[in-house]
C-alpha positions in Angstrom: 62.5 -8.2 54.2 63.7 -5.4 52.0 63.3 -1.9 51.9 60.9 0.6 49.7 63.7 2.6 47.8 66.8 1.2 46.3 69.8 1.2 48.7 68.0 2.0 52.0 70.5 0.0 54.8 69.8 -0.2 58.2 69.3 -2.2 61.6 65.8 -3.9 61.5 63.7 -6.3 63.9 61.2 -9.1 62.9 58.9 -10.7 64.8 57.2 -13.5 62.8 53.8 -14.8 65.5 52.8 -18.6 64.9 49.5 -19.6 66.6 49.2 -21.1 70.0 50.8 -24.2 71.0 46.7 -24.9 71.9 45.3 -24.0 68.1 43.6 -26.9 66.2 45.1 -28.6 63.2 43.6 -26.5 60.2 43.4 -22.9 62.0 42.1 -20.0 60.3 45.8 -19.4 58.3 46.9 -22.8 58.2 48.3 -22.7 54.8 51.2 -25.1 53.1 52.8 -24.7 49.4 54.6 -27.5 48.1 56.5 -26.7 44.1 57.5 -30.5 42.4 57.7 -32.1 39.2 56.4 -34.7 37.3 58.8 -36.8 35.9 59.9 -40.5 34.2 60.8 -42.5 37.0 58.0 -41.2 38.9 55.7 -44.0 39.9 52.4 -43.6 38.2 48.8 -44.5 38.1 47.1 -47.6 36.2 46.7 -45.2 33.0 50.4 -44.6 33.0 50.0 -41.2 34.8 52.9 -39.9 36.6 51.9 -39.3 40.1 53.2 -37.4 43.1 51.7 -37.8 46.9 50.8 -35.8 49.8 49.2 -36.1 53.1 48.4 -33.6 55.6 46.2 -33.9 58.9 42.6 -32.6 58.8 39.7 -32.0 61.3 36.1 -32.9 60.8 33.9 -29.8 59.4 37.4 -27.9 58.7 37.2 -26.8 54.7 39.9 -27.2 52.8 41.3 -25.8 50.0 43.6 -27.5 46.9 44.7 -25.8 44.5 47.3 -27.6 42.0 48.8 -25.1 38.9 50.9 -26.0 36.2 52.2 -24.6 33.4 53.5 -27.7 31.4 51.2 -30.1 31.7 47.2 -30.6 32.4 47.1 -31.0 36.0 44.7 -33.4 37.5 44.2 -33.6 41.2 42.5 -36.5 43.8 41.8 -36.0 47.6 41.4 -39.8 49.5 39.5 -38.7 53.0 40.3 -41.4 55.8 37.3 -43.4 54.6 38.8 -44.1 51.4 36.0 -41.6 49.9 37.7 -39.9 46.5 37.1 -36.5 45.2 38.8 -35.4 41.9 38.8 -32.3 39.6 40.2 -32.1 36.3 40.2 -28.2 35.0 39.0 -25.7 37.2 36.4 -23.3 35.7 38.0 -24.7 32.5 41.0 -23.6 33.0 43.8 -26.0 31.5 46.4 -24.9 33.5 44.3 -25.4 37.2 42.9 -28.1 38.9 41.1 -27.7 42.5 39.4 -29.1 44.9 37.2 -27.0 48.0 36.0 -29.8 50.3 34.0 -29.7 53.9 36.6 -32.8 55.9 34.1 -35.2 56.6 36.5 -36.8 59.5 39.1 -36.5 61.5 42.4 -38.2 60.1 45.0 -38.4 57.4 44.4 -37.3 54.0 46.2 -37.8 50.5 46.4 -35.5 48.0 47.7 -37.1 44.6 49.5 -35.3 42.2 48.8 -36.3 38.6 48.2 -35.4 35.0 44.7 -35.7 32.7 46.7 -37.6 30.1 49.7 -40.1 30.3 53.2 -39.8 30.3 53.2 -35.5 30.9 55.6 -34.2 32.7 57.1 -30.5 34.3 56.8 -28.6 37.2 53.7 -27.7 39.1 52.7 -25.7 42.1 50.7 -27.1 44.9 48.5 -25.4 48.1 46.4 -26.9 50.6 44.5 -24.5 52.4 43.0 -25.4 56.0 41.7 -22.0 56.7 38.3 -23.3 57.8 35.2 -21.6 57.5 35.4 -18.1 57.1 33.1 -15.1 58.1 30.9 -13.9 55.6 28.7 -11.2 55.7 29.0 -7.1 55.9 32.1 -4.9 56.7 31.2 -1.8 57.5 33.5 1.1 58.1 34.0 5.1 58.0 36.8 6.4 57.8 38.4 9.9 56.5 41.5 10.1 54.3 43.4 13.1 55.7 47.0 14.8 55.9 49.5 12.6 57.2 48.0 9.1 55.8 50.0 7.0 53.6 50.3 7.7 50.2 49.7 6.4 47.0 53.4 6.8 44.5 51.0 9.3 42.9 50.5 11.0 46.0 46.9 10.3 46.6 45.9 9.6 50.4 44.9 5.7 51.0 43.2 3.9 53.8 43.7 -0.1 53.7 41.2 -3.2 55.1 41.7 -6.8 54.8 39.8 -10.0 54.5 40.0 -13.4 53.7 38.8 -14.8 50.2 37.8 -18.4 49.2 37.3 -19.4 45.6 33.7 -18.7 43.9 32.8 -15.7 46.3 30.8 -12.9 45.5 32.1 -9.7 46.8 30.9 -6.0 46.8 33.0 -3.2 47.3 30.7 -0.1 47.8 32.7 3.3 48.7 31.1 6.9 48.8 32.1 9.8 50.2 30.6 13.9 50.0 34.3 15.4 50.5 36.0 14.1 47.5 36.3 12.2 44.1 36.7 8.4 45.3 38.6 5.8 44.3 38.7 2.0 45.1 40.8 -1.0 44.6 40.6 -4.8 45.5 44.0 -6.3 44.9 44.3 -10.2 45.7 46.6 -13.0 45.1 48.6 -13.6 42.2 47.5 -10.7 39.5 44.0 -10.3 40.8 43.3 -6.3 40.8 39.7 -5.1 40.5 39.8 -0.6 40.2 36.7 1.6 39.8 36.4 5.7 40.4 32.6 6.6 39.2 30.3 3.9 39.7 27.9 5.2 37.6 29.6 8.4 35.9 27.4 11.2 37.4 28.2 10.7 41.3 32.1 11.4 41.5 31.9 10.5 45.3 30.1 6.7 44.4 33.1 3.7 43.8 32.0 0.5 43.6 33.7 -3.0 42.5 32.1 -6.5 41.9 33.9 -9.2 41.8 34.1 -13.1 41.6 37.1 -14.3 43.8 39.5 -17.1 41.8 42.0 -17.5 44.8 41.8 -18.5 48.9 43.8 -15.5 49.9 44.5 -12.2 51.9 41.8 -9.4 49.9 43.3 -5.7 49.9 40.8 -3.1 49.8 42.3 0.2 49.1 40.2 3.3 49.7 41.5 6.4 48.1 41.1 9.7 45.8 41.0 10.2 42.0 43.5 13.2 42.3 46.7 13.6 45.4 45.8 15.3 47.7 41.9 15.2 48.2 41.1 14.6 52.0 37.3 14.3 53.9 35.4 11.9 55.1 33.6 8.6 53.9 31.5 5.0 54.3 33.2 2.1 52.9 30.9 -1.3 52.8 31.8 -4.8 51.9 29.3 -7.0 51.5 30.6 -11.0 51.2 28.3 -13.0 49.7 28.1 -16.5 50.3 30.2 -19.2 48.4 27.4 -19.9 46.1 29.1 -22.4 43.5 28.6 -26.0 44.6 31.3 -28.8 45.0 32.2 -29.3 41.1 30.0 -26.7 39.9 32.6 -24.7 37.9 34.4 -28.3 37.1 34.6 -29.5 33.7 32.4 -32.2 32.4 32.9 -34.2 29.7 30.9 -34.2 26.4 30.4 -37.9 24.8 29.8 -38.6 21.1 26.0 -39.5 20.6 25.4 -39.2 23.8 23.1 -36.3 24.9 24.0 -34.8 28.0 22.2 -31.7 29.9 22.8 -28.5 32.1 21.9 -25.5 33.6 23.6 -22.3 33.9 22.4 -20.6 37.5 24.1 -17.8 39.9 27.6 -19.5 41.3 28.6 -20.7 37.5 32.1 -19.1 36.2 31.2 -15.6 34.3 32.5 -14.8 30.8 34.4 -11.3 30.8 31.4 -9.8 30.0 29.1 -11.3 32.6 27.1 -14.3 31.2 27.0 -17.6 32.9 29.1 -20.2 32.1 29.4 -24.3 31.9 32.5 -26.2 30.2 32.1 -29.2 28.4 35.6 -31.5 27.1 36.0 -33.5 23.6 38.6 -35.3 22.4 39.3 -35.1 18.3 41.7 -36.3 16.4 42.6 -33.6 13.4 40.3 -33.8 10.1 37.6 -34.9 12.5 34.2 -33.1 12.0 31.8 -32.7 14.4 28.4 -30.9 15.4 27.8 -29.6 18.6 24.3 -28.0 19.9 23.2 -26.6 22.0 19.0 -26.2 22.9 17.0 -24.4 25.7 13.4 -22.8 26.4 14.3 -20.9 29.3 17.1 -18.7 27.7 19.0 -18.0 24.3 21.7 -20.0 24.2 25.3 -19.2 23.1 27.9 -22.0 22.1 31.9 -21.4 21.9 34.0 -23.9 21.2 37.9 -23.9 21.7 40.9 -25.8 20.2 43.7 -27.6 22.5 45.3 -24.7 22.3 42.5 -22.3 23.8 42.1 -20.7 20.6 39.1 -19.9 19.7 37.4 -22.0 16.7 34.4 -20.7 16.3 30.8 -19.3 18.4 27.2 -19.2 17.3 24.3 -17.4 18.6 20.9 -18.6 16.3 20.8 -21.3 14.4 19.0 -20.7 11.3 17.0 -17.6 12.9 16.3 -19.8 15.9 16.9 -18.0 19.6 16.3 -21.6 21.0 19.4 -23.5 19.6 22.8 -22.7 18.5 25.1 -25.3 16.2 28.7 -25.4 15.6 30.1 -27.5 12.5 33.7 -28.1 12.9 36.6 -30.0 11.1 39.4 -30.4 13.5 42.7 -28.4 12.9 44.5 -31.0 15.3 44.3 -33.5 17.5 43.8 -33.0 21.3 41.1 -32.0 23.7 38.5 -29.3 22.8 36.5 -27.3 25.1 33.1 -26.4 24.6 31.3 -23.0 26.1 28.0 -23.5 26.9 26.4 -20.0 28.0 23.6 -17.6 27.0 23.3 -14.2 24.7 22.7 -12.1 27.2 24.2 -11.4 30.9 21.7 -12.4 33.6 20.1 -15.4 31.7 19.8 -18.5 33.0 18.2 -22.1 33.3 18.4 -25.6 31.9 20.0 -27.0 28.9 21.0 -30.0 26.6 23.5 -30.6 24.4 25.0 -32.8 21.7 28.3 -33.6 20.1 27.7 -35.9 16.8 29.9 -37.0 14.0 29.4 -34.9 10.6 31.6 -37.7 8.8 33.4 -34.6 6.8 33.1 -31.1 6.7 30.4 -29.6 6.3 32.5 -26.2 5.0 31.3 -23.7 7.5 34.1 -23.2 9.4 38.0 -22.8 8.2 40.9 -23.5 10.3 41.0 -21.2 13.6 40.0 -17.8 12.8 42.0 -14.9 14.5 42.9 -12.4 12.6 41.2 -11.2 9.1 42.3 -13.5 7.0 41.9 -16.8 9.4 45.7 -17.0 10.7 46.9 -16.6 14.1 47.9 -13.1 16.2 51.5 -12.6 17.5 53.0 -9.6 19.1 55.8 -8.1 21.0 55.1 -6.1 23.5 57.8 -3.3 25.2 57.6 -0.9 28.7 59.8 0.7 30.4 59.3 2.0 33.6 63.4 2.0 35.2 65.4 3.0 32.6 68.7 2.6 35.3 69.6 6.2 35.6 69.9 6.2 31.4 66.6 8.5 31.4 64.3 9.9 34.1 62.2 6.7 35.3 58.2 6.5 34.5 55.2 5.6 36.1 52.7 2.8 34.9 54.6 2.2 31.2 56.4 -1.2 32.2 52.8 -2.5 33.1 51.5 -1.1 30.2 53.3 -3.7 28.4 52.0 -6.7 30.4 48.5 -5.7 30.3 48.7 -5.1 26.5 49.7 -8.5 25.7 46.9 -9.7 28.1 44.4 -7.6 26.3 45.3 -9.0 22.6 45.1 -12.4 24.5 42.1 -12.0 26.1 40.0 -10.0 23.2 42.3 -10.8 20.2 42.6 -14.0 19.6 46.0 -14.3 20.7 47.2 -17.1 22.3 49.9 -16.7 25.3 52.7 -18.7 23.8 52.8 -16.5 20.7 53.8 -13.2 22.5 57.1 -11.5 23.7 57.1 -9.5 26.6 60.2 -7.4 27.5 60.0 -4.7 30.3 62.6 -2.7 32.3 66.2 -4.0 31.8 65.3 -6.4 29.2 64.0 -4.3 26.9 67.5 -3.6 25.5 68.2 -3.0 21.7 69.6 -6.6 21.3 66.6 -7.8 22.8 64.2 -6.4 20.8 66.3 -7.5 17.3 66.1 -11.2 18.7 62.1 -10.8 19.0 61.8 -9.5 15.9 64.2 -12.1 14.1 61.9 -14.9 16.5 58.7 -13.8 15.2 60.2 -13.0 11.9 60.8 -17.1 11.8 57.5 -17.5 13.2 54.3 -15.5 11.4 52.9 -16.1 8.5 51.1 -14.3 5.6 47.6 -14.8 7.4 49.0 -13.8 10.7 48.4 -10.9 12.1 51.7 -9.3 14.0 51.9 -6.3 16.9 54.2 -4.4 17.9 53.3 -2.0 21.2 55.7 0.1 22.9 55.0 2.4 26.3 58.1 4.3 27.3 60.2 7.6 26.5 60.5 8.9 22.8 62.8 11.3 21.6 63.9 13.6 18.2 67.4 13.3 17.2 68.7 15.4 14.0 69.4 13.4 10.9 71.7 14.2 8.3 69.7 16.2 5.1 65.6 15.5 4.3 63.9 13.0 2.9 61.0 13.6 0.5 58.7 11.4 2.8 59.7 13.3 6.2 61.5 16.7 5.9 62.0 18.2 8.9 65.9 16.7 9.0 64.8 14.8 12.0 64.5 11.5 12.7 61.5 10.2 15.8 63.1 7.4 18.3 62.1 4.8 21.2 64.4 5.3 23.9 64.9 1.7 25.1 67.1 0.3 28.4 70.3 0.9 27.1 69.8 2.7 23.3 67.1 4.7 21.1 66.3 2.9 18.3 65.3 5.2 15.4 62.2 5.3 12.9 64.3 4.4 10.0 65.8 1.4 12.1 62.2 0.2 13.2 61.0 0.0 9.3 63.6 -2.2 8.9 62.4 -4.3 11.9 59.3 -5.2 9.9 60.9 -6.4 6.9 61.7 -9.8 9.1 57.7 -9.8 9.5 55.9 -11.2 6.7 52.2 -11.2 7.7 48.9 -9.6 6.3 48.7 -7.0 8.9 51.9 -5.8 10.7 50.5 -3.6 13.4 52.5 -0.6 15.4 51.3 0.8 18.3 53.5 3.8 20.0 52.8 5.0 23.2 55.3 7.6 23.4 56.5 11.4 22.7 56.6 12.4 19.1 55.8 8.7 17.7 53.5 10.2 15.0 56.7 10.5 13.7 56.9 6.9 13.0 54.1 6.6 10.7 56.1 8.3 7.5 58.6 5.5 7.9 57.1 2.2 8.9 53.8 2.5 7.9 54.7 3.4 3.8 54.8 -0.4 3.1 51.9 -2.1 2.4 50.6 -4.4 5.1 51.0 -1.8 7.8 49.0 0.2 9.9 50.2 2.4 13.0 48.6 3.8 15.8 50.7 6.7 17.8 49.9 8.4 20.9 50.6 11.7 19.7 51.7 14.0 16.5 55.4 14.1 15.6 56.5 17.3 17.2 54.2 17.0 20.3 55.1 15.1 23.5 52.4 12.7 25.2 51.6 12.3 28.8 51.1 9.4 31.2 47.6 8.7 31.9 47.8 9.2 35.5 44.0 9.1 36.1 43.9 5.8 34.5 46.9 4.4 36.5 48.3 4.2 33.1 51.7 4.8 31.3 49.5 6.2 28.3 46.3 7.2 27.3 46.5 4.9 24.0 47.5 2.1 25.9 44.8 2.1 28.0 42.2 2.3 25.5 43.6 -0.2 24.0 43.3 -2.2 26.8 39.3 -1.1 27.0 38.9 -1.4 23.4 40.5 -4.8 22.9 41.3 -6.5 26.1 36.9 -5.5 26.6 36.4 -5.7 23.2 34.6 -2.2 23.6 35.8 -1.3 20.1 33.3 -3.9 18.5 30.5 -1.8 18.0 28.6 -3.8 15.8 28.6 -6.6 18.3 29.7 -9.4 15.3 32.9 -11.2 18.0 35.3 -9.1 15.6 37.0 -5.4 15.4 38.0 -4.0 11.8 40.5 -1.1 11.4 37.7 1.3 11.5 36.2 0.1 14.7 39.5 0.1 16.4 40.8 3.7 15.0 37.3 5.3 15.9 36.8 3.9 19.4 40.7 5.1 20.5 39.8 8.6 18.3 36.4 9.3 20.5 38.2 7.9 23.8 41.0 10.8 23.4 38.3 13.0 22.3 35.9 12.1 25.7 38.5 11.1 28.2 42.2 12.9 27.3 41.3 16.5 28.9 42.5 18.8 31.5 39.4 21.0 31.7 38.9 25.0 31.7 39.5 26.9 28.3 41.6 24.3 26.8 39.6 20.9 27.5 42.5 19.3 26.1 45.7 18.0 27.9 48.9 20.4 27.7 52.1 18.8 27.2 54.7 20.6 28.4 58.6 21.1 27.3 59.6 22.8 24.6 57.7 21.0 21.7 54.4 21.8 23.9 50.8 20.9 22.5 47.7 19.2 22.7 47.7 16.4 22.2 45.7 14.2 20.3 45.4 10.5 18.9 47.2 9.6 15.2 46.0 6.8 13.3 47.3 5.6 10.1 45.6 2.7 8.6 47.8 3.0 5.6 47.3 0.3 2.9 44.4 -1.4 5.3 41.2 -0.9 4.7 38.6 0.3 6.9 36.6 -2.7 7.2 39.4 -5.1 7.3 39.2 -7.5 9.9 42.7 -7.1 12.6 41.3 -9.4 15.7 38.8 -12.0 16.0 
């Protein structure tokens, strides 16, 4: 229990409502979470697998849920009915990190749950669900409604209506809103980080919203029906339509690829989805490093599409048509390491489906068309820190959306640039202090490379402070800041950041007032390029209408986390691609309409504002993320 501002005190009362003494074992809501570890001294399975148990008390034709998550090790999870029947499940839609099982109870009785690891001998913390919430309605919600004075309110200000449901893994959900009497808005928020947003379905009908989505989770579903801009009001349908749970049991499981032995598949409607909508199977290796290996893949009912990842989720390489041909795609690989490789199986183009076979067979040594892992131009890896502040403690006047901004910019370099998790810093709010920030730098300083590619992206105030005499490169006697949790932290001061960083392309992205300012410092050495949110005497605005602390950081979510910015479709973005996609997003999308078309900053260095790229010893075609 808590309150909605800081220091609200006060009497309250709870009531918290348990079910019925009469409700069944496995009720709609009859969740438990269990958080353990894996440990030596555990006891452990015949392969030497540390293993921790669980029983719970099911009912015949009850579903339940399991869902076991860890970040340490590769879960693996078994489920023993009362028959001594055994269903497992390794990595859930391929997902390392996620093992589950969704079962129909076949009896009435006791059930174990075991607790375990793919490989021997790992150990840390995991967390553990069982979900008896039994079956669940599907079908159409229909409701009208009217967002009108006196409704709850957005921290925008916009009017919002809310409706709830219950989600199971592998459903297929609709969100269709529409309204005559204003410009609509819709949002599915779910458990964990799930958030789904839309405002013009199609980008003619203001008063159309519309979200699809793939549920991941067995959760409580928020549907939030509100307005582009606070304050509109009127009247409007809201439909969700719940498809059925169309993946069946094991469907979105891994399977495992065999040398020399050929295996087959088929990608059809309840598969997992890439980002960008094609159908998906997942397919396991094991390599040991120098290892080289072919993998194809063939069909005559689709064009196929092979990906295949390292242990570490990085991706190795992808191939569309082999040798011209839109029936087969091949992968030649020498391993960078030993471990467990994953291998995509899925098709060109979004919609495509059908059956498949596939191959994994020895090469003996390389056959040189691949390197190492390829992720940034020059075929080393992509590391960044990543800084928002959103509560600045009373030090500055607090802002909307730019602590987020942070998070779902390392997100988008990890989920369209290459970047793997473990290789970015993410400091928000109070711990994006000066100190901080010197001990990321002097950490990644230790850590990248001169084939890496390194990113710095900042969402937060930005100020002008006057700086004793001119300098040739910058004279206006002033000197651009970053305002962080407890200090600023000047231009100057920032250059010298980078000299810790030795990599081929040091990127820095400024979301902030007057952070074109930046680019006559930092971006003078060679190896940098810097893209700010606005020129050096001109404040910038938060991208409200996104739900955005910036308009650059938002496209580059779009451009990178969608990989929107590769508009030549080859799986990569140059420095061109990038600057020109952000350039015709503020040139589309940054306006205020009437005479100006432009947004107006205000305060006393008022402007338009506008996008500042500076590529500076990089050249346009240069590769930044793969």
């Amino acid at each position: 229990m808590t309150s909605y501002e800081d220091g609200l005190t006060g009497a309250y009362s709870v009531d918290i409502i348990v079910g019925g003494a009469a409700a069944d074992v496995g009720a709609a809501g009859d969740l438990r979470r269990e958080s353990g570890t894996l440990d030596q001294g555990d006891e452990t399975l015949n392969g030497g697998e540390y293993v921790d148990y669980y029983t719970f008390a099911g009912r015949r034709g009850k579903e339940v849920i399991v869902d076991l998550r860890s970040a340490d090790f590769d879960p693996y999870l078994i489920l023993i009915d009362p028959d001594e029947e055994q269903q497992d499940n390794d990595d859930y839609e391929g997902d390392v990190s996620r093992s589950l099982i969704r079962y129909e109870l076949p009896a009435d009785g006791e059930y174990q749950v075991f607790v375990t690891s793919y490989a021997a001998d790992e150990v840390g913390v995991y967390d553990l669900s069982i979900d008896q919430g039994g079956a669940v309605d599907q079908g159409t919600i229909s409701e009208r409604g009217a967002l009108a004075s006196g409704d709850e309110t957005l921290r925008t200000g916009e009017y919002v209506d809310e409706y709830t449901f219950e989600g199971r893994p592998g459903e297929r959900v609709v969100v269709d809103l529409s309204s005559s009497g204003f410009d609509t808005y819709v949002m599915l928020v779910g458990p964990g980080e799930f958030r789904e947003e839309n405002d013009d379905w199609d980008d003619t009908d203001v008063g159309h919203s519309v979200i699809e989505a793939d549920l991941a989770d067995a959760g409580t579903y928020q549907v939030l029906v509100t307005s582009f801009e606070a304050g509109e009001t009127g009247a409007y349908a809201l439909r969700i339509d719940r498809g059925e749970v169309t993946a069946s049991v094991g469907q979105r499981d891994v399977q495992t690829l065999e040398l020399r032995r050929p295996a087959s598949g088929s990608l059809e409607s309840g598969d997992g989805e890439l980002d960008s909508g094609e159908f998906r199977d997942t397919w396991v290796f094991n390599g040991q490093a120098g290892q080289s290996f072919s993998v194809e893949m063939s069909s005559d009912d689709f064009d196929p599409y092979l990906i295949l990842l390292s242990p570490d989720g990085d991706v190795i390489d992808e191939n569309d048509d082999f040798d011209g041909r839109t029936d087969l795609s091949r992968i030649d690989a020498t391993l960078p390491q030993a471990g467990r490789y994953r291998v995509i199986a899925t098709s060109y183009a979004v919609g495509e489906s059908g059956g498949y076979g596939l191959a994994l067979s020895s090469t003996g040594t390389s056959t040189g068309r691949m390197a190492a892992p390829a992720m940034s131009g020059a075929g080393g890896n992509v590391y960044g820190i990543f800084v928002g502040i959103s509560d600045y403690g009373g030090r500055a006047s607090d802002l909307s959306y730019t602590a987020d901004d942070a998070v779902r910019a390392a997100d988008a370099l990890r989920q369209g640039g290459g970047m793997n998790a473990k290789n970015a810093i993410v400091l928000t709010d109070s711990e994006a202090t000066v100190d901080n920030m010197r001990a990321a730098f002097q950490d990644m300083g230790r850590r990248v490379g001169p084939d890496d590619t390194f990113v710095f992206f900042y969402s937060g105030h930005g100020s002008r402070v006057p700086r004793d005499g001119a300098e040739r490169s910058d004279p206006d006697a002033l000197d651009e800041t970053i305002e962080l949790y407890d200090d600023a932290i000047t231009d100057n001061e920032t250059s010298d950041l980078f000299t810790l960083i030795d990599a081929q392309v040091s990127l820095l992205i400024l979301d902030s007032c007057f952070s074109g300012g930046f680019s006559k410092d930092v971006i003078s050495v060679p190896g940098r390029m810097g893209f700010f949110s606005s020129e050096e005497d001109v404040t910038s605005q938060v991208a409200s209408k996104f739900r955005a602390g910036g308009y650059l950081a938002q496209f580059l979510f779009d451009g990178v986390g969608d990989r929107l910015a590769d508009a030549d479709g080859d799986n990569a973005i140059s420095a061109i691609e990038l600057s020109q996609y952000i350039h015709e997003r503020y040139r589309t999308d940054v306006k205020s309409g009437g005479v100006n078309d432009f947004v107006r900053t205000g305060g006393p260095q008022s402007g338009f504002q506008h996008f500042v790229a500076d590529r500076g010893s990089i050249g346009p075609n240069d590769i930044i993320f793969r």
